[in-house]
Every structure is written in C-alpha cells, then in structure tokens.
C-alpha positions as a Markdown table, in Angstrom:
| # | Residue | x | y | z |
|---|---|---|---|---|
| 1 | Unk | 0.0 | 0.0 | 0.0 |
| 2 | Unk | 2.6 | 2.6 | 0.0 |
| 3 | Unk | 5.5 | 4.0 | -1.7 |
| 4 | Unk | 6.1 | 5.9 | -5.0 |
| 5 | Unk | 6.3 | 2.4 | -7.1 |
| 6 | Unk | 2.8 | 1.0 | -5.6 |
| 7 | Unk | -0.7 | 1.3 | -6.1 |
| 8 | Unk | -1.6 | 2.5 | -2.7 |
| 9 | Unk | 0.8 | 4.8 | -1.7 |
| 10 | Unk | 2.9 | 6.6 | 1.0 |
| 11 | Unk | 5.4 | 9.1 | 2.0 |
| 12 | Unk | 9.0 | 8.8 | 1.9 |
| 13 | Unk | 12.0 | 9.0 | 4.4 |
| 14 | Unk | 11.6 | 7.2 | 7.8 |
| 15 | Unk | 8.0 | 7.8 | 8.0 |
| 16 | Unk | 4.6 | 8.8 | 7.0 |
| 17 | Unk | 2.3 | 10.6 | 9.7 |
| 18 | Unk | -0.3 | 12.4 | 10.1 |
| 19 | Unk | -0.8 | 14.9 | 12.6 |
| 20 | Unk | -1.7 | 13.5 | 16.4 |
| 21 | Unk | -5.6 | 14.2 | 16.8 |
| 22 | Unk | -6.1 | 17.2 | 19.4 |
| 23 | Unk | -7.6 | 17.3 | 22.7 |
| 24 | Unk | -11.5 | 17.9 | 22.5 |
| 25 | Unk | -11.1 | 21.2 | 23.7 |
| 26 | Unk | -7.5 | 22.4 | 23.4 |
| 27 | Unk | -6.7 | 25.9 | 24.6 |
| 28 | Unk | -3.7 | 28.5 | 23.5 |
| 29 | Unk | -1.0 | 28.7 | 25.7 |
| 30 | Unk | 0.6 | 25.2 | 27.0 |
| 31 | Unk | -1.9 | 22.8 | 25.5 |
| 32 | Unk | -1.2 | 24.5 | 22.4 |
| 33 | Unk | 3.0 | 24.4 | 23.4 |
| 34 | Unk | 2.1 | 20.5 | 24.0 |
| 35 | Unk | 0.1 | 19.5 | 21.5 |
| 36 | Unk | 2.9 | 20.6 | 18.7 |
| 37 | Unk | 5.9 | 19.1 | 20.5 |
| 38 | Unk | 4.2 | 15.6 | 21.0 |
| 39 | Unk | 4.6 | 13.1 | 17.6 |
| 40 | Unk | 4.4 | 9.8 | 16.8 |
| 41 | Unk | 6.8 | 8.0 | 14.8 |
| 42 | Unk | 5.5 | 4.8 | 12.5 |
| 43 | Unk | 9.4 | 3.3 | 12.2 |
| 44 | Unk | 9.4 | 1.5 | 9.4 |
| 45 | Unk | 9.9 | -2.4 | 9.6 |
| 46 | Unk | 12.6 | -5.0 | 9.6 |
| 47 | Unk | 13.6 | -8.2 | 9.6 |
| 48 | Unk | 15.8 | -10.4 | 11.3 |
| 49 | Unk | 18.1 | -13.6 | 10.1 |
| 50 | Unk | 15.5 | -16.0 | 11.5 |
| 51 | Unk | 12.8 | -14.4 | 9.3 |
| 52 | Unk | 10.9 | -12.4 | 12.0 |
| 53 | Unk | 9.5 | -9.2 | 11.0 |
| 54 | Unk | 9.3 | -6.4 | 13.6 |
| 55 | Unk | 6.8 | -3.4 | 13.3 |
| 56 | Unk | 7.2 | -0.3 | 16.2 |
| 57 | Unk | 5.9 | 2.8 | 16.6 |
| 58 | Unk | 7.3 | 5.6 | 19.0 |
| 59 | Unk | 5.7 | 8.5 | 21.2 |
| 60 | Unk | 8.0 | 11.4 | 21.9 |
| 61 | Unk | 7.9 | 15.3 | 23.5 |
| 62 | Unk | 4.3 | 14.3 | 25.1 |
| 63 | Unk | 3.0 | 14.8 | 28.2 |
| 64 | Unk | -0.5 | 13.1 | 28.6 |
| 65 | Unk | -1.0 | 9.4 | 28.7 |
| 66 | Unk | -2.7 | 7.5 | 25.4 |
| 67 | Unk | -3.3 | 4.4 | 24.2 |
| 68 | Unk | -1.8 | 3.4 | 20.8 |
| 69 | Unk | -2.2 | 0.1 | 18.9 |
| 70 | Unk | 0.6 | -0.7 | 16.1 |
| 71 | Unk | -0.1 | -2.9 | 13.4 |
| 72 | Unk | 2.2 | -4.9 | 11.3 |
| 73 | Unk | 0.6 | -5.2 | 7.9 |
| 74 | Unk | 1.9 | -6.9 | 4.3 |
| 75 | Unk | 1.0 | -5.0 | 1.6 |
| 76 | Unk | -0.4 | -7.3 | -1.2 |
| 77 | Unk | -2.3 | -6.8 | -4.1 |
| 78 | Unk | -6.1 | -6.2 | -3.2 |
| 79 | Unk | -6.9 | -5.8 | 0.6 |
| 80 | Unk | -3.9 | -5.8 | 2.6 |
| 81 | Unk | -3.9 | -8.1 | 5.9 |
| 82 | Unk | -3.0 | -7.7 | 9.5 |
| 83 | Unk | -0.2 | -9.7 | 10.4 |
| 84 | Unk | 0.3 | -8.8 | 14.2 |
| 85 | Unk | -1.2 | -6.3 | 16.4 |
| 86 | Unk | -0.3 | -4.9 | 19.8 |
| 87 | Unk | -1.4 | -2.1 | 21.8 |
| 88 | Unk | 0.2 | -0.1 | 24.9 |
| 89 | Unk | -0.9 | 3.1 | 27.3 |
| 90 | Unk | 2.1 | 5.1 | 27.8 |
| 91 | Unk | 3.0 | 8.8 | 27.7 |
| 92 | Unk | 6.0 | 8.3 | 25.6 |
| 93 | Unk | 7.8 | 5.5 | 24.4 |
| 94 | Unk | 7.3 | 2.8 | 22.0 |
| 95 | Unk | 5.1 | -0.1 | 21.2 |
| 96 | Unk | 6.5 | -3.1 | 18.9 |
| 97 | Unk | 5.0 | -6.1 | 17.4 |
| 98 | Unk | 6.4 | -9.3 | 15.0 |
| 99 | Unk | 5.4 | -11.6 | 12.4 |
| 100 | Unk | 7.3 | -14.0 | 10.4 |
| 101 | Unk | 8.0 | -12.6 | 6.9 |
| 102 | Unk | 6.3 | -14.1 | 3.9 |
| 103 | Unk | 7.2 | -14.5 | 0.7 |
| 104 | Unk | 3.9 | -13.4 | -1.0 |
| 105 | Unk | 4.1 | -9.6 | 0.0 |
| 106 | Unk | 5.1 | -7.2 | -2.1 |
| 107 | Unk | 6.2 | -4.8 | 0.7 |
| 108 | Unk | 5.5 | -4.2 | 4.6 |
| 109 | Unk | 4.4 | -1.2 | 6.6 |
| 110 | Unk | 3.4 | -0.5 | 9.9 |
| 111 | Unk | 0.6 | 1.6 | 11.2 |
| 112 | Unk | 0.3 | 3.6 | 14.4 |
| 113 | Unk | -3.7 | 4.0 | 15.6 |
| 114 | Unk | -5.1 | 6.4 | 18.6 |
| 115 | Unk | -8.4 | 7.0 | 19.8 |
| 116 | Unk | -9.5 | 8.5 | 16.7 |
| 117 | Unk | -8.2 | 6.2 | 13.9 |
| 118 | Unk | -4.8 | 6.7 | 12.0 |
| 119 | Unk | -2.2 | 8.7 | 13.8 |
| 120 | Unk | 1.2 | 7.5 | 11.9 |
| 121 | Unk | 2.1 | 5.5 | 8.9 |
| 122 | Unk | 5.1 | 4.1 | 8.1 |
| 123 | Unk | 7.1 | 3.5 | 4.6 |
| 124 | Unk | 6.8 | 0.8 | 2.9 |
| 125 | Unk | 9.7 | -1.6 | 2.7 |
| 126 | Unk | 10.5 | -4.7 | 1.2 |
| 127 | Unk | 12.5 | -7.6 | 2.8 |
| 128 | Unk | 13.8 | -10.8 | 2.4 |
| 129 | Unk | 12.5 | -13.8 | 3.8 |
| 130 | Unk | 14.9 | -16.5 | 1.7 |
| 131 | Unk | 17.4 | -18.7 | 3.8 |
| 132 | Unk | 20.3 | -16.6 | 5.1 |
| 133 | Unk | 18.7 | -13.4 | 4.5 |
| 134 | Unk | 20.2 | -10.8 | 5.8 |
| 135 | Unk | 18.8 | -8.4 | 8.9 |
| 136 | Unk | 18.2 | -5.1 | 8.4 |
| 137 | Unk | 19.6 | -2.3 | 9.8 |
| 138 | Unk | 17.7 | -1.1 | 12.5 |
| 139 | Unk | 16.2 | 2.5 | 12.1 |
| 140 | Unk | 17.0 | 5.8 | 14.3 |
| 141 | Unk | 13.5 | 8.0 | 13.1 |
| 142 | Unk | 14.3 | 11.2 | 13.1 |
| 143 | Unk | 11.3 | 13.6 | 14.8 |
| 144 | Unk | 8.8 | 14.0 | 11.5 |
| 145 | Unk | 6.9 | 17.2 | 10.4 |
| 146 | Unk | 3.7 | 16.1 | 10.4 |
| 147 | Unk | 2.6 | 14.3 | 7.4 |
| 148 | Unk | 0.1 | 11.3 | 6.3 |
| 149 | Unk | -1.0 | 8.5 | 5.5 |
| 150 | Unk | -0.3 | 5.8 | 2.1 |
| 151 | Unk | -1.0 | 6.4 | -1.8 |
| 152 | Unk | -3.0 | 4.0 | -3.9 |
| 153 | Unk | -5.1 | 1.2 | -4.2 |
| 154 | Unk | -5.3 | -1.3 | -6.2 |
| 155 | Unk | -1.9 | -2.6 | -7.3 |
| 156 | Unk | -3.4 | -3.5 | -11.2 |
| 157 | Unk | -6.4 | -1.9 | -11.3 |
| 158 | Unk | -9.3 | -3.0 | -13.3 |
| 159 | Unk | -9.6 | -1.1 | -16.3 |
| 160 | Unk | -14.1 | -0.3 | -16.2 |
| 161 | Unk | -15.3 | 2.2 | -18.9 |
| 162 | Unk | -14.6 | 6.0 | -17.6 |
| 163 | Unk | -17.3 | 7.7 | -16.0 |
| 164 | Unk | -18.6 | 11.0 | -18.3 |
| 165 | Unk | -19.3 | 13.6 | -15.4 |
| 166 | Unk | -21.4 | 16.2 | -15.8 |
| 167 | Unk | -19.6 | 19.4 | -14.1 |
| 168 | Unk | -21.1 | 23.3 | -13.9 |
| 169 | Unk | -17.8 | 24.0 | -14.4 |
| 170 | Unk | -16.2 | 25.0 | -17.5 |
| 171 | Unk | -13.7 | 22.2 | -18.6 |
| 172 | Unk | -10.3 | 22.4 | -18.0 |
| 173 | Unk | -7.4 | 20.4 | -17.5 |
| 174 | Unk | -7.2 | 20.5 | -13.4 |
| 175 | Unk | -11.1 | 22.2 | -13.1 |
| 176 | Unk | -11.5 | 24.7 | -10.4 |
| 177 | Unk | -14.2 | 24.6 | -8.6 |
| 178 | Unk | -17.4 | 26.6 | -8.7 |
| 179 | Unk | -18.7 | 28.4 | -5.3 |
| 180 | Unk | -22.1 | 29.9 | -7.6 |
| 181 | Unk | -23.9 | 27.3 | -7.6 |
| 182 | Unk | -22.7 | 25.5 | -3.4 |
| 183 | Unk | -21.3 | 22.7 | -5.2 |
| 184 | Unk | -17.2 | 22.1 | -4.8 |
| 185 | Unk | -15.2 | 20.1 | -7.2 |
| 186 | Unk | -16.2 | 18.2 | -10.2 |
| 187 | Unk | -19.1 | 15.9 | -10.6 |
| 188 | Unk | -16.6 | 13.0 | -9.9 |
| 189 | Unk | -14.7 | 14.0 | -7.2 |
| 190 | Unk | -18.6 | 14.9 | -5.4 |
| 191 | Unk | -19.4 | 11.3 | -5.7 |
| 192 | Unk | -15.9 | 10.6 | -4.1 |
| 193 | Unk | -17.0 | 12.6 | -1.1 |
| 194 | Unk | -20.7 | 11.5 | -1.4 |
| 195 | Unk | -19.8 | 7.6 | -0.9 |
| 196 | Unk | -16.9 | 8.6 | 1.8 |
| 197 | Unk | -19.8 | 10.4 | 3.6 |
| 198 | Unk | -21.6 | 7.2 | 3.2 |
| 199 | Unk | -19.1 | 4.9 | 4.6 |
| 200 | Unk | -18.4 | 7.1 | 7.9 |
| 201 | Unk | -21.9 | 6.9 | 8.6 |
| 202 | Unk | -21.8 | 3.5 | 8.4 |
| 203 | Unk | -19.4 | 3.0 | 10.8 |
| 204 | Unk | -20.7 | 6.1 | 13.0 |
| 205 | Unk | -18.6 | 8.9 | 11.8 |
| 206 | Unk | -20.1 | 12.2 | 11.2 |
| 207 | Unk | -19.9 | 13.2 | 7.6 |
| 208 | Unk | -17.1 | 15.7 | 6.6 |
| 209 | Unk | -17.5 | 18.8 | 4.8 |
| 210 | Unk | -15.9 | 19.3 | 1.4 |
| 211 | Unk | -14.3 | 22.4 | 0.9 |
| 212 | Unk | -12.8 | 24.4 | -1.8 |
| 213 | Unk | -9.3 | 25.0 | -0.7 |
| 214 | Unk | -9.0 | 21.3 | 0.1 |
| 215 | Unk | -10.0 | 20.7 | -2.9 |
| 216 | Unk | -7.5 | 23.2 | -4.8 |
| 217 | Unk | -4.9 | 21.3 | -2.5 |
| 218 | Unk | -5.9 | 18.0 | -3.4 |
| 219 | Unk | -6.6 | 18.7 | -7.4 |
| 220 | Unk | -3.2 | 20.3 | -7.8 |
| 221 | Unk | -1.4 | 17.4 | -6.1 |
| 222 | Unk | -3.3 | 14.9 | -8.8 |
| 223 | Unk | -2.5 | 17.4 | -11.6 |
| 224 | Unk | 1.3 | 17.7 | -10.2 |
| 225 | Unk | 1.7 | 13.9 | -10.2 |
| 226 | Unk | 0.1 | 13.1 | -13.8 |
| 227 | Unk | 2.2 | 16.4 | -15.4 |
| 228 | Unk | 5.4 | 14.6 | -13.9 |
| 229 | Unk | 5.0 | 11.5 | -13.9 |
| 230 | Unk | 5.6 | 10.6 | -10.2 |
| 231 | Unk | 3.5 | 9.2 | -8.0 |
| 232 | Unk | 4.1 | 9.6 | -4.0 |
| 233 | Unk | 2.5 | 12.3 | -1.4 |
| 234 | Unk | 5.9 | 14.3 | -1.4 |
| 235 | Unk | 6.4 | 15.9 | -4.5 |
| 236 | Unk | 10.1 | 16.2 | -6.4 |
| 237 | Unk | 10.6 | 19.2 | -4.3 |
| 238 | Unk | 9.9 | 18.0 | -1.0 |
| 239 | Unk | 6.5 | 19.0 | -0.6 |
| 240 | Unk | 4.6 | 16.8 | 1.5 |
| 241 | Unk | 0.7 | 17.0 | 2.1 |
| 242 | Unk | 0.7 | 19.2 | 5.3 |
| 243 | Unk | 2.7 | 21.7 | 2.9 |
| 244 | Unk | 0.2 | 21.7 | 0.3 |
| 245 | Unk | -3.0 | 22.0 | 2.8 |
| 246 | Unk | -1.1 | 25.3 | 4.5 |
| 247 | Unk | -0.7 | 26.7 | 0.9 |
| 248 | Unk | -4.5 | 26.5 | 0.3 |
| 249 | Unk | -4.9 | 28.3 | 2.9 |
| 250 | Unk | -7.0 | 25.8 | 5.1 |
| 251 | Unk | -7.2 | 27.5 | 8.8 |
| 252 | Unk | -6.7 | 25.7 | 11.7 |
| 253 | Unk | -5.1 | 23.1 | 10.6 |
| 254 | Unk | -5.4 | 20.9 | 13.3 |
| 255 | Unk | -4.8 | 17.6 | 12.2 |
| 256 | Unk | -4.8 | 16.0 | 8.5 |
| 257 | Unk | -4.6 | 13.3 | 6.5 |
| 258 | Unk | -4.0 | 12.1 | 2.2 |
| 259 | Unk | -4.6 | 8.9 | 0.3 |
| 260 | Unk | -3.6 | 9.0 | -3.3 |
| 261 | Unk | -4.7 | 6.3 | -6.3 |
| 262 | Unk | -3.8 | 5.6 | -9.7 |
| 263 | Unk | -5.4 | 3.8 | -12.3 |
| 264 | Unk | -9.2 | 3.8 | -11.0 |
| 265 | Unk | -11.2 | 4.7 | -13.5 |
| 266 | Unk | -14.4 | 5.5 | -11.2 |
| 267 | Unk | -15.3 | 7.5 | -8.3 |
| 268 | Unk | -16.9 | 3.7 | -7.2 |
| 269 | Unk | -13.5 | 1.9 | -7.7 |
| 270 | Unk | -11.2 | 4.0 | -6.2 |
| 271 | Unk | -13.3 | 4.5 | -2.7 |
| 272 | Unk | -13.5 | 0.6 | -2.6 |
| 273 | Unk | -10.1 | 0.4 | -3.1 |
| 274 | Unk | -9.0 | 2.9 | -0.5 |
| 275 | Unk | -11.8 | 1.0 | 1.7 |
| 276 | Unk | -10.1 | -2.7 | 1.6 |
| 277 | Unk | -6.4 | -1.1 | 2.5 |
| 278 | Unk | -6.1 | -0.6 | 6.1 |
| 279 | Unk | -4.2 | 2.6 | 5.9 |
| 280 | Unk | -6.5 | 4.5 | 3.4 |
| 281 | Unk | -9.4 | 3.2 | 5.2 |
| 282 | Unk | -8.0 | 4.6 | 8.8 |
| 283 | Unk | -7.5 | 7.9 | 7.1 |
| 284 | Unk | -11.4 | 8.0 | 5.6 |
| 285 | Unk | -13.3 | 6.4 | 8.7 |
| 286 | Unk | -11.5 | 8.7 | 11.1 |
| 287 | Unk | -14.0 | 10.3 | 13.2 |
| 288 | Unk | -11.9 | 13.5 | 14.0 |
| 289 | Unk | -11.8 | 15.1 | 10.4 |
| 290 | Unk | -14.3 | 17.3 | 9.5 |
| 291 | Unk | -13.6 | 18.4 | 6.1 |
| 292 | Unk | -12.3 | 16.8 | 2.5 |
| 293 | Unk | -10.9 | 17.9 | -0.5 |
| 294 | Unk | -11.0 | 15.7 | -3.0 |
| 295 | Unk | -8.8 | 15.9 | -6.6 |
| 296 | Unk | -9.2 | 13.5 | -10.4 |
| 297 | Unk | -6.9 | 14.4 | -13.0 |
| 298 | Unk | -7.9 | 12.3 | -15.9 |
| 299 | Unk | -4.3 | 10.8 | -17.4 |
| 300 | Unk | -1.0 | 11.9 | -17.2 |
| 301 | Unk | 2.6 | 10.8 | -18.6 |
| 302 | Unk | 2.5 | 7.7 | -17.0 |
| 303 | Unk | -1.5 | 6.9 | -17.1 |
| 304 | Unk | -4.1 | 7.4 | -14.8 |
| 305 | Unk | -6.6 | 8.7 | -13.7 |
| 306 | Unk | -4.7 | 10.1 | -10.8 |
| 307 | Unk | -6.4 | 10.7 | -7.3 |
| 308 | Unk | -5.5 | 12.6 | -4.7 |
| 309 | Unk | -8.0 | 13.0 | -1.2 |
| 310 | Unk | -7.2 | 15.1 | 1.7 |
| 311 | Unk | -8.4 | 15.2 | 5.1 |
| 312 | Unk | -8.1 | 18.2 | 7.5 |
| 313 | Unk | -10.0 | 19.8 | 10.6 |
C-alpha cells in the first residue's frame, strides 16, 4: 500500500504521519506548546536472520497518557492483511510487534492508531524472507513534520469504462471549482466525497464537509503527479501534504490526513479500493476530520486517472 512504485501509496523517508488528533477542547498557551511538540513515529519495519518481522511505533515530546495500537501489515495486491497487532498506554515511548516474513508480500508497513483512527504510517519496505537473509539495519526516526497517510489502491487496477461527469464548471485540464452554484469540485470527485460520507456513517462517523481550498490542494497534487509522472505524497521538491494544505490556505489546521490512487477509472472503484487497505481506510473512517478535499486528473505521462483526497480539521 505505500510507496512511489505502488498502487496504494505513501510518503518517503523514515516515515509517513499524520498529525496527532487534538484534545477535544485544546486551549492556546501550554496545550497549544504541547500538542505541537508531541509526535508519533511509525518506524518502518525490519527483519531479522530467523525471518521475523518487527513493526514499532514511538511516542516522543508528550505529556499526557494515550493508548496506541501498532499494526504490522503486508502489503499485497487487493486488501492488505493484519499480520500482528499490539497495543500499549504510555506517555511516551514505544510499542513493537512481530510476524514472520512471507514471501507473498510485495512490501511491509506499519501503522500507528489512537483513539481516533490513524495517527502515523510508516514507509513501505521490502525484505527478504529466503534462507540466510540478511537483517536489516535497525532504524533511528528522526522527529517528522507532520505528514500522512499511504497512496494508492489497487496494485493492477481494473480497467471499467470511464465515467462521463457532468460538471457546472467549465472544462479544464485540473477544473476549479465553482462556489455559484454551493457545489465544490467536479461531478466526480462529489461522488468521491458523497460515498466517503456514506461509509463514515456506516461506521458512525459524522460526515465531513468538502471544501474548496482542500480541494484546490488535493486537485493540484493529482494534476502535479500526472504532469510529472511521479507518484508519491511528497512531491520532487519535498513537498509533503501538510505543505500543500497550509498553501491552500486551510485555517486551523489541526490535524490531517491524504490517500492518493492511480489507475481507477471510477469514483466507485477508487473508494473501494482505498476502503479494503487498512491505511487508506484509517485515514477515511477517522472520526476526528471534519472536512475533505477531493482531486481526479484524468491521465498523465505515466497513465491514470490520478487521485488525490485530503483530510483536515
């Protein structure tokens, strides 16, 4: 599920995060002082010479016990599975989990989860499970800015006849939005957000509020990826998601969170995709956002459609 060569992607470096949900009612002042110094750090995993597979995530700079659950998970093509699972209440410090490594994932990643659904992610990796593989070399993270969740779905994606939106707004290559008429985004990125609505409230969440600077966010990001041919939540310069929501001008940012596709060719396939990977599905069924942005850009260098959908409250 992650990683600028895969169909559900990530961030690169040590890790992918997004930003630590916020007290219900944070004040300025310390809270505000605390709430910025206290991360979480999705490391991402390794393996040993006896074929054992070790996820952890770390808390650091905090002050206020939580309870955090990692998740070791293989990324395969289709839904990707839970291989271990642990969970710990600490301030700071870590929590760690293994699995033995199997040969039929394409990569592993580990996920960090809080109260209110994804907190970190890390980068995918491969390893090797053969006879006499060799360990990896453990990781020292490095304190993140904060930054999301995994890119795309599904790793082949099935090629279904392209949806022909009808939009109010006058056709261009990465459409702006319209504010005349209430509506935000395309006709196709609205039934993105329509069938996310539909799955939080299926699974109790409120439904989140798409607005028009997400949006711009989220359609430059798709537009960006299919122009240049790359496909990852940092861009060639560096530019990670947080970056890109601050730009838009989205105020408070309080907490955030992307998932990225490739290749869907409907609104319908790409949400089911992002539904079956735990990562994506974290980022969509968390309870905390309130608002999306979502972003189709139709092909690109490399193919397409490209997807981009952002989370912030």
């Amino acid at each position: 599920m992650r990683g600028p060569t895969r169909a559900l992607a990530y961030i690169g470096g040590v890790v992918a995060l997004s930003a630590i949900p916020a007290p219900a009612q944070a004040t300025a002042g310390a809270a505000a002082t605390q709430a910025l110094n206290c991360q979480v750090v999705a490391v991402k995993p390794t393996v040993d010479n006896k074929g054992v597979v070790r996820g952890e995530i770390q808390r650091e700079g905090c002050e206020r016990p939580i309870t955090l659950r990692v998740r070791l998970i293989a990324d395969k093509p289709g839904s990707d599975p839970i291989l271990a699972s642990a969970s710990r209440t600490l301030i700071n410090g870590a929590v760690t989990t293994t699995a033995n490594c199997t040969s039929d994932a394409d990569s592993y990643y580990v996920v960090a989860l809080g109260r209110n659904g994804l907190v970190a992610e890390s980068q995918a990796v491969k390893l090797s499970c053969g006879p006499g593989a060799s360990p990896s070399p453990s990781v020292t993270p490095t304190r993140p800015q904060p930054t999301p969740t995994r890119p795309t779905p599904s790793r082949t994606p099935t090629r279904t006849p392209t949806a022909t939106p009808t939009s109010t707004v006058a056709p261009t290559a990465s459409p702006e939005p319209t504010e005349t008429d209430g509506l935000v985004g395309t006709a196709i990125e609205r039934e993105v957000v329509r069938l996310t609505n539909d799955a939080r409230r299926q699974n109790g969440c409120q439904p989140v509020t798409a607005d028009a600077r997400l949006r711009a966010a989220a359609a430059g990001h798709s537009k960006d990826m299919a122009d240049r041919g790359y496909f990852s939540h940092t861009s060639p310069e560096g530019k990670n998601p947080g970056d890109r929501i601050k730009a838009s001008g989205f105020t408070p940012m309080r907490g955030w969170g992307e998932n990225i596709a490739m290749g869907q060719r409907t609104a319908e396939a790409v949400v089911k995709g992002w539904l079956n990977s735990a990562g994506h599905r974290a980022n969509m069924l968390n309870c905390a956002h309130t608002h999306i942005g979502v972003g189709h850009h139709a092909g690109g260098a490399k193919g397409g459609p490209y997807w981009t959908q952002v989370f912030a409250r």
